[in-house]
BAFI-3210 file (N, C-alpha, C; in Angstrom, 3 decimals, decimal comma, padded with zeros to 6 digits):
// residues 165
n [1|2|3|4|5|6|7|8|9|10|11|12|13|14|15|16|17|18|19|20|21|22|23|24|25|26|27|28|29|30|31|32|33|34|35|36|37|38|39|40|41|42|43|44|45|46|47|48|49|50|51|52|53|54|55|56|57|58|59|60|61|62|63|64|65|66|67|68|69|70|71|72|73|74|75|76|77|78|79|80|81|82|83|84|85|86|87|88|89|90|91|92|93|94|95|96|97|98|99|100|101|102|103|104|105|106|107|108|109|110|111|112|113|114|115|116|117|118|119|120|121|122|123|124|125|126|127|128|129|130|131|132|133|134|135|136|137|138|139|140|141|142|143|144|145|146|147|148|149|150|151|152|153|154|155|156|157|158|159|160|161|162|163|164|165]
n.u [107,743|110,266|112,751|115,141|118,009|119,695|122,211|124,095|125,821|125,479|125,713|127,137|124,016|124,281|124,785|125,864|125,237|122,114|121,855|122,585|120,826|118,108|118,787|118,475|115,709|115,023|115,206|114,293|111,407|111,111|112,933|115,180|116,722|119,507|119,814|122,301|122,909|125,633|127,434|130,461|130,852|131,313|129,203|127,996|125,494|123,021|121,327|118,212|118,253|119,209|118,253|115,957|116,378|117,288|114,301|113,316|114,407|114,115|111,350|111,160|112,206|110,741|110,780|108,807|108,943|111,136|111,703|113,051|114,885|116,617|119,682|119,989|121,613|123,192|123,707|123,192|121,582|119,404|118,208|117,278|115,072|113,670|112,883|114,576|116,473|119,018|121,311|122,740|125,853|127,605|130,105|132,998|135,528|138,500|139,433|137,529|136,071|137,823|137,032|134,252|133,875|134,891|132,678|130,746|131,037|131,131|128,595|127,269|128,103|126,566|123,932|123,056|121,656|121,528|122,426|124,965|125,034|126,860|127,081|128,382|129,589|128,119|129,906|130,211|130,072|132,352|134,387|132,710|132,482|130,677|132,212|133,952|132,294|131,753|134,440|135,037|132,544|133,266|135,329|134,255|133,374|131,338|129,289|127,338|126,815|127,173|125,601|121,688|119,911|117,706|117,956|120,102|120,399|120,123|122,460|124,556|124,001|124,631|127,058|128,704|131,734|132,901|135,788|138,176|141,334]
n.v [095,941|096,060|098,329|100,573|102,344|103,912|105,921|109,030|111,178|111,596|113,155|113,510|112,091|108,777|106,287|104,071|104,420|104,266|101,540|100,440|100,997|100,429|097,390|097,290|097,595|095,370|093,897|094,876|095,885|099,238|101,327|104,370|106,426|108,841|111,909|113,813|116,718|118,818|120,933|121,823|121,147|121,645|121,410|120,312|119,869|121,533|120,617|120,068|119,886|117,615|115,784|115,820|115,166|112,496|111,587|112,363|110,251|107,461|107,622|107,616|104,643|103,398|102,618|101,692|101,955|103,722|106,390|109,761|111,891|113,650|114,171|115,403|115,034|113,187|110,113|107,196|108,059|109,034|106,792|105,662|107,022|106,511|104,249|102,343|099,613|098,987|100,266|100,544|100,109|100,694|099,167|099,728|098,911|097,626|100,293|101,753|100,028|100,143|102,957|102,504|100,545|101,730|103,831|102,035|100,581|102,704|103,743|101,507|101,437|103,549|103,693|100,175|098,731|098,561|097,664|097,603|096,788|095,992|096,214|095,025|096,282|096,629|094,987|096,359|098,849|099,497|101,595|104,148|107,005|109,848|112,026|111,368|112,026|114,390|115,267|114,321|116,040|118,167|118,936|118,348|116,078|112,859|111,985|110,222|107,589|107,063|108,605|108,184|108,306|109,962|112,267|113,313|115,850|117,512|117,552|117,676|120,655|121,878|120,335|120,772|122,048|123,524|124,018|125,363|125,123]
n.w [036,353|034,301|034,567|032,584|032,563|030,009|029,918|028,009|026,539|023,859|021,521|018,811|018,340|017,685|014,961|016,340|019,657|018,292|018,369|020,347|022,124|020,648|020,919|023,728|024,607|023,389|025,799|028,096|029,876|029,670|028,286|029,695|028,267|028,642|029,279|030,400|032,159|031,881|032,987|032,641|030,568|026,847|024,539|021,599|020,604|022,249|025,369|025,442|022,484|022,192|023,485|021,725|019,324|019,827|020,801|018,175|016,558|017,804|017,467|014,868|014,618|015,762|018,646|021,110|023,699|024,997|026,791|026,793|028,815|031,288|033,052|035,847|038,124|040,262|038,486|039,887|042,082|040,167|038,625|041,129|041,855|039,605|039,564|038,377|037,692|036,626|034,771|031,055|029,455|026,958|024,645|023,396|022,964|025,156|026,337|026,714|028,623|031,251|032,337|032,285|033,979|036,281|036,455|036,610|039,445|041,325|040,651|041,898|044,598|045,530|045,088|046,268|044,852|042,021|039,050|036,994|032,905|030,474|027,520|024,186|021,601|018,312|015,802|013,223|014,162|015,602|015,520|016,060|017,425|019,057|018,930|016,846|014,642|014,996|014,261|011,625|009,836|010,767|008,935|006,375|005,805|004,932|006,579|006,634|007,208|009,568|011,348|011,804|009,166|009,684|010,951|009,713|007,816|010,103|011,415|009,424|008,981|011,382|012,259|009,921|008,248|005,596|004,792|002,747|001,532]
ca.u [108,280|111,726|113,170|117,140|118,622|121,041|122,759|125,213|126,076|124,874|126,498|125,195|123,771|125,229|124,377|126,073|124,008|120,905|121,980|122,631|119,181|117,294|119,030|118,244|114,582|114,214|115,512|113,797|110,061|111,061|114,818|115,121|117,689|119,280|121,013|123,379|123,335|127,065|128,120|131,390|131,660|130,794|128,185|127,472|123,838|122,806|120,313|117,182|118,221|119,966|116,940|114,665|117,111|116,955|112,872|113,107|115,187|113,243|110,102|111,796|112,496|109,482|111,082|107,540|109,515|111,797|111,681|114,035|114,993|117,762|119,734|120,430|122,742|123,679|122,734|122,524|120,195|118,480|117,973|116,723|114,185|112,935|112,433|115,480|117,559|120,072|122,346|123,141|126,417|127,900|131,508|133,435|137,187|139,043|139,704|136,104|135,670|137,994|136,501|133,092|133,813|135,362|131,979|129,771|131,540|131,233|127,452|127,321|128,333|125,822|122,741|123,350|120,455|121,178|123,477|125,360|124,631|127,536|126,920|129,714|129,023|128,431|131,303|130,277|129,965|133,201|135,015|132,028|132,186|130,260|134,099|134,333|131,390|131,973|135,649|134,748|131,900|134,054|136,002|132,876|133,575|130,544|128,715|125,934|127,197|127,797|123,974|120,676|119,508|116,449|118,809|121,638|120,423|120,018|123,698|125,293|123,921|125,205|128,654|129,991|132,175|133,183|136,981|139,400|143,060]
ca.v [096,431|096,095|099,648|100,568|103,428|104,099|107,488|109,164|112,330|111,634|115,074|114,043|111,110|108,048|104,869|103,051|104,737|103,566|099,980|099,865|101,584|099,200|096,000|097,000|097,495|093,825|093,160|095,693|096,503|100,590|102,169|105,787|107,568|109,693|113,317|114,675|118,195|118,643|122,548|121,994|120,675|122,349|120,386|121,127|120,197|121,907|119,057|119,965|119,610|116,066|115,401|116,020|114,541|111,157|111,370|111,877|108,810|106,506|107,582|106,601|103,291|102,947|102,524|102,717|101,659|104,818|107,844|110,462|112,666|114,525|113,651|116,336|114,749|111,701|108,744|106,589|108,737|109,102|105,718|105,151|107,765|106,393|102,579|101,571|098,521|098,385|101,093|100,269|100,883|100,212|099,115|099,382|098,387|098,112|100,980|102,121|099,090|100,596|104,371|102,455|100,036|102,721|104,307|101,020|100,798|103,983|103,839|100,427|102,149|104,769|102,709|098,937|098,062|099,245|097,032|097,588|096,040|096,283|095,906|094,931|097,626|095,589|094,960|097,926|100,236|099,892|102,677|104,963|107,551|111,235|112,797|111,247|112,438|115,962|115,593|113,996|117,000|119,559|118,719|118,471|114,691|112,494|111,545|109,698|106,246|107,193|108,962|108,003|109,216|111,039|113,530|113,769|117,095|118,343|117,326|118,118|121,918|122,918|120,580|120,490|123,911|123,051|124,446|125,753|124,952]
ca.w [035,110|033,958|033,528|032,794|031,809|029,094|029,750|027,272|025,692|022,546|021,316|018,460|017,970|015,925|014,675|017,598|020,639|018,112|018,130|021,881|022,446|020,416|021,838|025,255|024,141|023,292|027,084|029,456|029,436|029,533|028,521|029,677|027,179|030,021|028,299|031,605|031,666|032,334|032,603|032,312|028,784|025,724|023,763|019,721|020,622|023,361|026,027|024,444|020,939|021,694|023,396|020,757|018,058|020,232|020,238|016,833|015,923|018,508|016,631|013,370|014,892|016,745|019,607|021,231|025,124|025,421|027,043|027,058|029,903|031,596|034,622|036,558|039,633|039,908|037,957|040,764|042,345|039,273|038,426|041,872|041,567|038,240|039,868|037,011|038,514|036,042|033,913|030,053|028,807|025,321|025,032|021,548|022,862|026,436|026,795|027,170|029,842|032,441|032,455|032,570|034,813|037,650|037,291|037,727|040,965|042,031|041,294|042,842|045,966|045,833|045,139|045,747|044,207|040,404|038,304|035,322|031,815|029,360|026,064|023,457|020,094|017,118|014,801|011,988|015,053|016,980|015,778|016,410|018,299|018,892|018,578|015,456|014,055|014,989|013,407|009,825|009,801|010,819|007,684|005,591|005,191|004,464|007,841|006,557|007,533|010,893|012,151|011,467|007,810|010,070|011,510|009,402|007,851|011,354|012,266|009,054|009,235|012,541|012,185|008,250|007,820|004,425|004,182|001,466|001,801]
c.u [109,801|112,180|114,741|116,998|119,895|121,442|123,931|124,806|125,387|125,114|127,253|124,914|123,970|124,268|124,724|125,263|122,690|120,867|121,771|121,605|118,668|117,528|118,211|116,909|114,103|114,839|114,695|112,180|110,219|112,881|114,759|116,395|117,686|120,309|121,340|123,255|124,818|127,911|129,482|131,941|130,742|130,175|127,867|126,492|123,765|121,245|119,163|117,423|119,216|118,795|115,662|115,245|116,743|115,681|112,921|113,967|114,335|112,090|110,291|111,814|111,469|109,867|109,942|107,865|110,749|111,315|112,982|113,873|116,527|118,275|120,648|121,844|123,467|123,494|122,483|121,394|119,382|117,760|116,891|115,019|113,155|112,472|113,499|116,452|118,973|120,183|122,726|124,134|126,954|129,559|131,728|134,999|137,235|139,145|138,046|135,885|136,311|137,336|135,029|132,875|133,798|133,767|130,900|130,001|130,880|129,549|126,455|126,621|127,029|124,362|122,971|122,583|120,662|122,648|123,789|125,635|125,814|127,224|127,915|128,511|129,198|129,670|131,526|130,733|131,321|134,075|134,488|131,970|131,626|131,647|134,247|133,878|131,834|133,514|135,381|133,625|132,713|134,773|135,343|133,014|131,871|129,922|127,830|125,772|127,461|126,513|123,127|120,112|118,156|116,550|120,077|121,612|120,348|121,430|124,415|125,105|124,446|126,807|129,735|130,474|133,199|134,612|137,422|140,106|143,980]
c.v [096,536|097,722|099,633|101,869|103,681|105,565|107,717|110,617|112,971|113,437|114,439|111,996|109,896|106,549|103,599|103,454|104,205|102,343|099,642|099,911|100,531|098,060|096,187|097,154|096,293|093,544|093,545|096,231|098,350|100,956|103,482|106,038|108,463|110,383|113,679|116,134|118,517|120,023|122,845|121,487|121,644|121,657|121,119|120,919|120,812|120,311|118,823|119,336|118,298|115,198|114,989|115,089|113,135|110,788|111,393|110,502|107,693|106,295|106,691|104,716|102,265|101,633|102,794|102,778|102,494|105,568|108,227|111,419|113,338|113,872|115,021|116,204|113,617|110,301|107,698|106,731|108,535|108,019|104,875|105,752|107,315|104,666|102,162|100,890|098,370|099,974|100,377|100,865|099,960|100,267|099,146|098,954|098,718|099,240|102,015|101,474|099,784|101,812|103,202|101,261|100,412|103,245|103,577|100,808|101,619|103,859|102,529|100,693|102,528|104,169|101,079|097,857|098,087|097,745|097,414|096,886|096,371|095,645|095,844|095,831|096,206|096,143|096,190|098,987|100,437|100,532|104,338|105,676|109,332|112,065|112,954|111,626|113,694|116,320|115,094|115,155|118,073|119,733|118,819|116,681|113,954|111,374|110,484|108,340|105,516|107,219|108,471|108,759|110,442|112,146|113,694|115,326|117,958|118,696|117,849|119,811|122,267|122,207|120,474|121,782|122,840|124,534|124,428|125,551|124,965]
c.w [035,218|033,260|033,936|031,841|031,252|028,968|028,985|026,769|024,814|021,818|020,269|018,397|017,468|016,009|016,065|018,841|019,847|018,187|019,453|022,354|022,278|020,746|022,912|025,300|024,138|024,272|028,101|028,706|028,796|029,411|028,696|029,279|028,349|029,291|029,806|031,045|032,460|032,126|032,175|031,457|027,664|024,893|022,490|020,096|022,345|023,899|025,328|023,034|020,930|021,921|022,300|019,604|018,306|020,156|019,214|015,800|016,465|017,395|015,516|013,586|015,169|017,525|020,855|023,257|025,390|026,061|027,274|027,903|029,938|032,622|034,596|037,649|039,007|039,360|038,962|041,570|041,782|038,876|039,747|041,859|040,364|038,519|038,430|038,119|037,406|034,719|032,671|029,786|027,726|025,457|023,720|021,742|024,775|026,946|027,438|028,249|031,144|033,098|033,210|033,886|036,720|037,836|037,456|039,011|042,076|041,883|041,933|044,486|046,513|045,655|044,985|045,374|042,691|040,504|037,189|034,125|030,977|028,341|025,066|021,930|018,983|016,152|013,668|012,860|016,344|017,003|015,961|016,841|017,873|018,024|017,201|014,502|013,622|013,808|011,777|009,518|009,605|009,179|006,615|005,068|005,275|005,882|007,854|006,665|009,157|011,786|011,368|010,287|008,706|010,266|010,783|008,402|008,793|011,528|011,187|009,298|010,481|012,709|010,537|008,293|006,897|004,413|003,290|002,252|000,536]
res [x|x|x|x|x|x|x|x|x|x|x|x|x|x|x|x|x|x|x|x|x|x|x|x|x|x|x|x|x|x|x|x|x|x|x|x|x|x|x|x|x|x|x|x|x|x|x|x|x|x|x|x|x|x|x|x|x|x|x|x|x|x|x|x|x|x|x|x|x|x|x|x|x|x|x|x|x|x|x|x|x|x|x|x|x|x|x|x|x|x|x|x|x|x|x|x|x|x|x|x|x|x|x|x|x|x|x|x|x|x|x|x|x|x|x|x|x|x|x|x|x|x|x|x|x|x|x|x|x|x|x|x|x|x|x|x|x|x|x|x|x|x|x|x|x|x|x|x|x|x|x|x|x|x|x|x|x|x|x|x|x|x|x|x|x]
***
């Protein structure tokens, strides 16, 4: 069995992590969606509830070759642990390639069995990002182009704060 894991944030969700997902679906028998629990950042969804957000989009998709999980350590580890030979990541511009490239390397190193898959973001989706989400929300701007219609009452309720000025 062909398994790979696509780890990310997803803090919250968007249309571009669903695109990359489902590509790598029609490549690998199994993709494990891998949420980091990462103490030293502050996350609007807490793991569970990105977790659950991502099962509930998969579903939507019927995505029926996911699972979602956590990684605790290290993804190389993790990956080894899970029999996954190969890491998914999603690129939307250069500047994403070097960050992600330093840490194919690095988990190269550490298991030199795993490889890393980059994925170029499709053309709608390459100014995508979580960040961005959170900031057009924050504002109360109109998200719904960005996440999955399944969850976008989830995501607007905990990030639209609809300001006066």
């Amino acid at each position: 069995m062909r398994i790979a894991v696509c780890p990310g944030s997803f803090d919250p969700v968007t249309l571009g992590h669903l695109d990359i997902i489902s590509r790598a679906c029609r490549i690998f028998d199994k993709v494990i969606v891998a949420v980091p629990v990462n103490p030293s950042k502050t996350a609007s969804f807490s793991v569970e509830e990105r977790m659950e957000l991502l099962r509930i989009v998969c579903e939507e998709e019927h995505l029926d070759n996911v699972e979602i999980d956590r990684v605790t350590g290290l993804l190389a580890d993790y990956a080894r642990e899970k029999g996954a030979m190969t890491i998914i990541k999603g690129l939307r511009a250069m500047s994403d390639f070097e960050y992600e490239f330093q840490q194919a390397l690095t988990n190269k190193k550490l298991n030199p069995e795993l490889e890393t898959m980059f994925m170029a973001t499709s053309a709608e989706n390459m100014f995508l990002s979580s960040s961005m989400v959170k900031q057009v929300a924050g504002f109360g701007g109109d998200i719904s182009h960005f996440v999955p219609s399944c969850i976008l009452q989830t995501i607007k309720d905990r990030l639209c704060v609809h300001r006066e000025f």
